[in-house]
C-alpha positions in Angstrom: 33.6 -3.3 99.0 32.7 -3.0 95.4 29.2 -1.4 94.5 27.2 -3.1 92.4 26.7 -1.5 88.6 23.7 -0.2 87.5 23.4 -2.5 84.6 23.5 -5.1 86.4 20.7 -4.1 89.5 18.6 -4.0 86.2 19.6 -7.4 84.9 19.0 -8.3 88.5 15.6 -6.8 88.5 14.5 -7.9 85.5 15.1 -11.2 85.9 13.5 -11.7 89.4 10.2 -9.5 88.0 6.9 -10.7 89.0 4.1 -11.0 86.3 1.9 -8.1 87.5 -1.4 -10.9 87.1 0.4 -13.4 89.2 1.0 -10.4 91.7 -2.8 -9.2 92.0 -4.0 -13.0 91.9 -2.1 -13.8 95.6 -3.2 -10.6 96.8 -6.7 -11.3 96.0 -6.4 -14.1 98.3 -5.6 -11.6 101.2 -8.5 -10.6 103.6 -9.1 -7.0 104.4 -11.1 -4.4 105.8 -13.2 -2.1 103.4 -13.1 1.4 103.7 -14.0 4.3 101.5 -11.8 7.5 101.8 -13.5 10.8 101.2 -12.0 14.3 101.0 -13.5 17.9 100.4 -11.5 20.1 98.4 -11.8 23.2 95.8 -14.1 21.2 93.8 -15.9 19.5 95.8 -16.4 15.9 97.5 -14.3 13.1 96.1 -14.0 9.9 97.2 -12.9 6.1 96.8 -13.1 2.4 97.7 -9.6 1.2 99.2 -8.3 -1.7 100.8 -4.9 -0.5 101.3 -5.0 1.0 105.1 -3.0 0.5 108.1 -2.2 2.2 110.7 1.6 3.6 111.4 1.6 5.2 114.8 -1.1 5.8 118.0 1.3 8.4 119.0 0.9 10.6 117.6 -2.3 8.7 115.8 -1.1 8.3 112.8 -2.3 5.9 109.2 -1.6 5.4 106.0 -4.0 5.0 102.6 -2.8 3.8 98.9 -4.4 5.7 96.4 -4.1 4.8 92.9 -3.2 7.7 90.5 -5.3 7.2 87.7 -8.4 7.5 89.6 -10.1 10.7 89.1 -10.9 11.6 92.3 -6.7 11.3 93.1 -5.9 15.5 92.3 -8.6 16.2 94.8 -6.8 14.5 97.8 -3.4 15.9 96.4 -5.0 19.6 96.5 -7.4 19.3 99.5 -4.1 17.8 102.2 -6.9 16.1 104.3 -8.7 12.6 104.3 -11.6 10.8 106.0 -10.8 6.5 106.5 -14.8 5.4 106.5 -14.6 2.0 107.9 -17.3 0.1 106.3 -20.0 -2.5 108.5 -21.1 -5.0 106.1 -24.5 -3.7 105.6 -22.6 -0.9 103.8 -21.9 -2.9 100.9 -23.3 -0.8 98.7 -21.6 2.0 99.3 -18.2 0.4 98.8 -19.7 -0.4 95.4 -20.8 2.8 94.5 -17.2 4.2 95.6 -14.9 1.4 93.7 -16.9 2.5 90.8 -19.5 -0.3 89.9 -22.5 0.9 89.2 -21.4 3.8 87.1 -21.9 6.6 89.7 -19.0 9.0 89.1 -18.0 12.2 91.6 -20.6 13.8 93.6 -23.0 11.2 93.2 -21.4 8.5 94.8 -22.3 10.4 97.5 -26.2 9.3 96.9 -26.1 6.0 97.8 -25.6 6.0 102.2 -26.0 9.1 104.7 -23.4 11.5 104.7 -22.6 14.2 107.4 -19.6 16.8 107.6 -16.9 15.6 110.2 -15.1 18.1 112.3 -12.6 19.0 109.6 -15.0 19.8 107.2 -15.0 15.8 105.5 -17.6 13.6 104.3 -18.3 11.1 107.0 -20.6 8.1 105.9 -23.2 7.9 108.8 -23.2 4.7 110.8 -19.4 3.3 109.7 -18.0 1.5 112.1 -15.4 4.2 112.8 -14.0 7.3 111.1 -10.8 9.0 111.3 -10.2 12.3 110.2 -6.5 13.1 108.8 -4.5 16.1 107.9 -2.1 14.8 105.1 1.7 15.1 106.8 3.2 13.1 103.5 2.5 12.1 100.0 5.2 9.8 98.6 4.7 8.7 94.9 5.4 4.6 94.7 5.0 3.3 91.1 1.1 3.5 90.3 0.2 4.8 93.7 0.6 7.7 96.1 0.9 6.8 99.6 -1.1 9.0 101.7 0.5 9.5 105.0 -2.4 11.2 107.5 -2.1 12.5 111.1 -4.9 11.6 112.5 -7.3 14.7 114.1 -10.9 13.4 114.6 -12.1 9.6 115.7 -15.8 9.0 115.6 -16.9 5.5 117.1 -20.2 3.9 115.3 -21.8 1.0 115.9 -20.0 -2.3 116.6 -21.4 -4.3 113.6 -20.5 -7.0 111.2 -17.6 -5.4 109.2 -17.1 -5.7 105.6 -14.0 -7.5 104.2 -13.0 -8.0 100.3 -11.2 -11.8 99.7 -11.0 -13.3 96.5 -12.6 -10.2 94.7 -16.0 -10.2 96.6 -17.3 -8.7 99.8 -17.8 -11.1 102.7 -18.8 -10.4 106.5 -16.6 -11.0 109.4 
């Protein structure tokens, strides 16, 4: 069987692109779960806002985060090899702001706005989330703008079983 030629995958590709606004517009119409992802590392805490979590495996435990790489917290996850997934109630609004950046909070004091304790593996857990999982990276793969953060999970901490907060249509809602 003949393989294809490389010009033409491109052609192919090219002509089947999707406008990257058209793209973001149908995923804003997606529900999902808030989280903010926190690491420690050689400089200190970083952290972020993310949307993009699911789970892989429960054995062994086992999720995945999408972290953009123009952030400037993303070198500290790279360098540090470990993650906290903060699931967010929705009375923790405010911290997913502070984290995705509104409000013009950068690095450390993000960390103002909720209560903070150190987890097990030494991570920033947001106090009162619905649950937290602790994760030793096992995988970074780099996919277009993002790097995939593949995390075996070490540490679950149960909080309260609240309201949780979602993001749909570029807001926050709770479910």
């Amino acid at each position: 069987m003949d393989q294809p030629k490389a010009h033409d995958a491109a052609q192919h590709d090219a002509a089947h692109a999707v406008e990257a606004g058209l793209y973001r517009e149908a995923m804003s119409r997606l529900v999902a779960a808030v989280h903010v992802i926190t690491t420690h590392g050689p400089d200190g805490r970083a952290g972020f806002t993310a949307t993009a979590v699911a789970s892989v495996s429960d054995s062994p435990p086992t999720l995945l985060v999408c972290l953009n790489r123009r952030i400037r917290s993303a070198p500290a996850f790279r360098q540090s090899g470990r993650f906290a997934v903060n699931m967010l109630g929705a009375d923790q609004q405010s911290v997913a702001e502070s984290f995705g950046g509104r409000g013009g909070l950068e690095g450390e004091a993000r960390f103002g706005v909720g209560h903070w304790h150190e987890g097990a593996l030494g991570l920033p857990c947001l106090t009162g989330a619905i649950a937290v999982f602790q994760c030793r990276m096992v995988e970074l793969r780099t996919i277009a703008t993002h790097d995939v953060l593949v995390g075996r999970v070490e540490a679950v901490a149960l909080g309260p079983d609240k309201a949780k907060l979602a993001y749909l249509g570029r807001g926050f809602l709770s479910v």
